[in-house]
Structure formats: C-alpha cells, structure tokens
C-alpha positions, 0 to 999 in steps of 0.5 A, a space after each residue: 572230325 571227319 573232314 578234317 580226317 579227309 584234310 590230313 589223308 591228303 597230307 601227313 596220313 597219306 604219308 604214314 600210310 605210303 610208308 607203310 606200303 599201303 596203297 589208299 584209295 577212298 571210294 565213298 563218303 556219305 555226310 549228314 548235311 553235304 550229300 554222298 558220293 561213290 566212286 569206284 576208282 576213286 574221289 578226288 578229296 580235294 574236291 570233295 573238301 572244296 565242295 563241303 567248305 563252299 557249302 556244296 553237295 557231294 552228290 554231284 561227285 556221285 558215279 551211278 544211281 545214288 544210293 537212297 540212304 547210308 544204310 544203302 550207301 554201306 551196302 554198295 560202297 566197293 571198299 575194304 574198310 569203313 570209317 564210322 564218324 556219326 553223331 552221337 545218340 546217347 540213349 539208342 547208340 543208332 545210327 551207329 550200331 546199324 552202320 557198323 553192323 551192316 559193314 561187318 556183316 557186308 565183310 568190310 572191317 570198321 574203325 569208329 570213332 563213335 562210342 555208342 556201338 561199344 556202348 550198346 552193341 559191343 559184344 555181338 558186333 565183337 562176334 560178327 566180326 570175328 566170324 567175318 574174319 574182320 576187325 571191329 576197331 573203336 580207339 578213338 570212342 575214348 579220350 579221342 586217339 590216345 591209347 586206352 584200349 590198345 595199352 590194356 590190350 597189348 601192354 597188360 597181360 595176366 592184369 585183371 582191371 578193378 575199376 577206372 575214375 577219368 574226366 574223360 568230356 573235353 568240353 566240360 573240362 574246357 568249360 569249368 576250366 574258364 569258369 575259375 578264369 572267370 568267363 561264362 559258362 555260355 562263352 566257354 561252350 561257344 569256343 569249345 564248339 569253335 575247337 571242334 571238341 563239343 557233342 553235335 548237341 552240347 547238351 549231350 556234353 553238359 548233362 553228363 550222356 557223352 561222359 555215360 556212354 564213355 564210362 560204359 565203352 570202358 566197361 565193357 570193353 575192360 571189364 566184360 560188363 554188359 552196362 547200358 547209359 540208362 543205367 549210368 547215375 548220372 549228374 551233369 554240369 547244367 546247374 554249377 554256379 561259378 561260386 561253386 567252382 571258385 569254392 572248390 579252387 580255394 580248397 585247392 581243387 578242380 571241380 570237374 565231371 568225373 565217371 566211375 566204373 568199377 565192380 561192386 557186388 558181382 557187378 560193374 557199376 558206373 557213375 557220373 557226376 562233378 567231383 571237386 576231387 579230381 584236381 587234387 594229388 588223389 583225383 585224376 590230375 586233370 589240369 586247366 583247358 579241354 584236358 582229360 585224365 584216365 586211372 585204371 584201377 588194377 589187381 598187379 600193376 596198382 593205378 596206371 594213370 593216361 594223360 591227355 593234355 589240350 584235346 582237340 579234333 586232330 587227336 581223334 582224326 589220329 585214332 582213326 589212322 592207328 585204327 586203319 593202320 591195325 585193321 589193315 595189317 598183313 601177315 608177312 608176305 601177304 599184299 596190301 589192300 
C-alpha cells in the first residue's frame, strides 16, 4: 500500500496537492524488505520505485551515516509529516505505537493507516499530540479511505454513538463471496492477496484479529471506550464450510464476518464472529466481492449506514491523501509547509 501510495504521489496525488498550493517533497522512506533511504532535498520516487520493483535496496539512495533502525530512521528524518504503514500486530499494536509516538513526540504530525496505535494507544497518543501542537490522523485504519471518523466528526454534532455492526474485512468478505460462487476458500484468498487487500499474515484476516482491532479503533475512537483486541469475543471464518455458506444463500442470506460494538451495562463491548444476518434487509447490506458495509447506531439521527463497494489498495492510499491534506492545513494567510 505504501508503494502504490509513492505510485500515485507521482501522478494524481501530486496533482491535488499542487492545487492546493502545497509544495511535497519526500525526504525518507524506511521499508521492511527493500532497505531506507533519507535524503534531505529530496528522493527521487521514481527511482525509488524503480529499485523496490527490480528487487533492489533503497539504502543505495541514502545521504549519510544510515540510520540503524526505523525508530532511529523517525528521529532523523527532516520532515514534517509522517506516514505510518506497518504491518499489523494484532495482539501488541507495535511496531506501530512506537512509530507514531516517537514522530509525535519529535514534533512531526502522523497519518496512519494502521489500526493498531488507535486500537491500543489512542487516547495518550491523542494527548501527545495535542501538547506537540500536532495532528494524530488514522482515517485510513477503517474501511480503507472512506470516511468514518470525519463524518461523525465533523458531520454529527450534538449525536451521541450508541453502538455500531459492519463487515468491515475485505478479504473475508471477498472470501465467502466466492464461496457461494463455488471457488475454494484457498483460491479465494489467493486472489485477495493478489488485490492487495489481504493482512501480511492472512491468518490475522481469517481468525477474526483484523476485524478485532477494526471494532475497537471504532470504539474508541466513537464511543470513548478503552477496549483492547484481548478482550474482543472473537470468532473467525477458518472452520465454515461451503455447505454453510450455500445453507445461509438458500435462506436468502449472506454469511459474512460481522463486528459489534456497542454500550452494555456502563461498558463498551465488541464482538466479532460470522453472521448469516448480515446480507439481509436487517444486516448491514454488505454485497458479493471485497465489499464493506458500516451502521452507526445513534441517540438523534437512528442508523446511519456507509457503503463501501470493491475495496481495493487504492482506496486506502486515498485516506492517507485526505489525511495529509487535513494535517497540513493552514489557517488563512499562513505559508504551506
């Protein structure tokens, strides 16, 4: 996701960010496989991307001593925002956390696109932030670049969230989708990785941890709650059969992986688990292929559903970009970064 973030910097990114009189410049990127490079005026991404697609390294791009790990690449990198794009850890949220809080804490703003520091760390990263002066954006970590966040921020004053049901994986979505079309369950995740869409470890998708750390980003950050994946009940879509899934198309259903969120008893619980519900009229619409479907429960507007249809990398590259756009906003009269 990341490279194909580079990929569109270069063309229509690029674009919409000249338009908005902001002047980009990437200084540094640290990957997991293909090296790091920093260079203070500025790499050239379309050698960059030349490189990572040969199989190369970036660290022959590098200007100076090269820093000796990414927490050491965050601290030296002269910029003023940082993309955060890891891998998911479902159980630790890390290395994520430790990325964005020590971007933060250097004075940068941050625009993840990872869903663990929102999972696990949201409220003190929120706070460092604030005290920096700084934006802590993650609109990206749920249901790739469509809004969620911004819409009950900016669009529901006065609302108070009661609760919240999605499919909110695209790659079990995808998954049980070709199912009922009669494909494997093997063959089906293969060509979610080929998408892009799939977890660095799928197994993180089928066991239900992706869509665990989704529901408790959501509730967090919409309900003020303090919910960790460890204590999500959580069931995922390893062990369904096709028979099952064929059983709940002949009831006029969708079986698809559902999460929960809501308050019970003074708390906020969430759950995750396959629901054959969610195809129906009563469910959250979720249709055939990587779709994704969102109800907000609320006190003055009743259910407020978002619809995501055909997820794919590009989406969540365009989060990022409205992230940037908003960390990187100026009062009137004030220069661009």
């Amino acid at each position: 996701m990341g490279r194909r973030f580079a990929e569109l910097l270069r063309g229509p990114y690029g674009r919409v960010l000249r338009r908005q009189g902001l002047r980009v410049r990437v200084t540094g990127i640290a990957t997991a496989r293909h090296g790091l490079a920093i260079a203070p005026r500025g790499l050239d991404l379309g050698r960059c991307l030349r490189q990572v697609r040969s199989g190369g390294s970036l660290d022959r791009l590098h200007h100076g001593t090269r820093p000796a790990t990414v927490l050491d690449f965050v601290a030296r990198v002269p910029a003023d925002v940082l993309l955060e794009v890891t891998a998911l850890d479902p159980r630790r949220g890390e290395p994520a956390v430790s990325h964005v809080k020590a971007a933060l804490a250097r004075g940068l703003h941050v625009v993840t696109a990872n869903k663990g520091p929102v999972a696990f760390a949201l409220r003190p990263l929120t706070a460092l932030a604030r005290r920096k002066g700084r934006r802590f954006l993650y609109e990206s970590a749920v249901m790739d670049g469509t809004p969620i966040f911004n819409l009950v921020a900016r669009c529901l004053p006065g609302v108070r969230l009661r609760g919240f049901r999605g499919t909110l994986n695209s790659t079990t979505s995808l998954i049980l989708s070709r199912m009922e079309e009669g494909l494997t369950a093997r063959g089906a995740l293969r060509e979610a990785q080929r998408r892009g869409i799939a977890e660095a470890d799928p197994r993180h998708d089928l066991d239900g941890w992706d869509s665990a750390v989704k529901g408790c980003a959501l509730a967090n950050a919409l309900l003020g709650a303090r919910v960790t994946p460890a204590q999500v009940r959580r069931r995922g879509i390893a062990a369904i059969t096709p028979k099952e899934v064929r059983r709940a198309l002949r009831a006029r259903t969708r079986l698809r992986l559902v999460v929960r969120g809501g308050r019970e008893d003074r708390r906020v619980r969430v759950s995750v688990g396959p629901d054959p519900e969610s195809g129906s009229p009563k469910g959250t619409r979720s249709g055939s292929g990587p779709d994704a479907a969102l109800v907000l429960e609320t006190d003055l507007m009743g259910e407020i559903g978002v619809f995501e249809r055909g997820a794919t990398v590009d989406q969540t590259a365009y989060g990022l970009l409205s992230d940037l756009l908003e960390a990187v906003r100026r009062p009137r009269g004030k220069r661009p970064l």
